[in-house]
C-alpha positions in Angstrom: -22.6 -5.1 326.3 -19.0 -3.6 327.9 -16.3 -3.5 325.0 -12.4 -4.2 325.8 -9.5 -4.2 323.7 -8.0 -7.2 322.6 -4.4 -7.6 321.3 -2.8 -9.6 318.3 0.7 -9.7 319.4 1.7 -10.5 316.3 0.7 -8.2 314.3 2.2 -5.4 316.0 4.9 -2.9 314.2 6.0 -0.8 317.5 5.1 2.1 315.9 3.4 3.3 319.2 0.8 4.8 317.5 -1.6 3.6 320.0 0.8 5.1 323.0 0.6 8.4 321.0 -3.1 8.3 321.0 -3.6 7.3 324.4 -1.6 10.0 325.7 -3.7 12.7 323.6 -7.2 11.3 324.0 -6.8 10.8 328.2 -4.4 13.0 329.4 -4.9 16.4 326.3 -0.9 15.9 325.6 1.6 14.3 323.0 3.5 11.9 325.7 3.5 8.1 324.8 4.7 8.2 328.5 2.2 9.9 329.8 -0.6 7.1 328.2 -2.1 4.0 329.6 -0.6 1.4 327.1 2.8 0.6 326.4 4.4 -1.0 323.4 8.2 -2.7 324.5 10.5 -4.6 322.2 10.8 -8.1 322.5 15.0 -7.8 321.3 15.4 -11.9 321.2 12.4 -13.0 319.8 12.1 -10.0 317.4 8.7 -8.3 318.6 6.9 -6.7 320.3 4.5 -6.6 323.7 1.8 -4.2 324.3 0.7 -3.7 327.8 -2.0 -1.7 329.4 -2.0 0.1 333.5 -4.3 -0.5 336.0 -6.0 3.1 334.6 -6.9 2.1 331.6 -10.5 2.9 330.9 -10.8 0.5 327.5 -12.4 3.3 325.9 -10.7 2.0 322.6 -8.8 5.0 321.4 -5.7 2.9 320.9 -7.6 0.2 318.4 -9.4 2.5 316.6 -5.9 4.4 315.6 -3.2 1.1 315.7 -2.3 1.0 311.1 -1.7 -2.7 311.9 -4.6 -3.9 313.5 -2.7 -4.8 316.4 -5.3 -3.6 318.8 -9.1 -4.5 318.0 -12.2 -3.6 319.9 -14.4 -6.6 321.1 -17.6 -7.1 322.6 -17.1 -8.8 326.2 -19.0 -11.6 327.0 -20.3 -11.5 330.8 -19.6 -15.2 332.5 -22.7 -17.4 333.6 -23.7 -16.1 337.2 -21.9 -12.9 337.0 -25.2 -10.9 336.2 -26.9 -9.1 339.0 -24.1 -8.8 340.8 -22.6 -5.9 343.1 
């Protein structure tokens, strides 16, 4: 079954661990930049959102390393009538 990575919002620190990671594990350098996830501070409401680019793989790097559980990896479930298809 594909995995994905799914985001609690809330629980979220902006450390940018998971930026950190991503940037190592895909691209072999320290560059949060450089990463496929982003982590921006919400300055009104007090938090923070985490975004991913169009490259990102889901390979899951980022969960497995987020301290706050921010990030998970999860199972995706395939829709009815999307099986078989091109």
């Amino acid at each position: 079954m594909p995995k994905g990575v799914a985001v609690i919002p809330a629980r979220c620190t902006g450390c940018g661990t998971c930026a950190l990671t991503c940037s190592v594990v895909n691209c072999g350098e320290f560059g949060p930049a450089r990463g496929h996830i982003s982590v921006a501070r919400r300055e009104f409401a007090g938090t923070f959102e985490i975004s991913f680019s169009s490259t990102c793989k889901s390979c899951g790097a980022c969960a497995l390393a987020c301290p706050s559980g921010a990030l998970q990896v999860v199972e995706l479930v395939e829709a009815a009538g999307e099986r078989g298809r091109a």
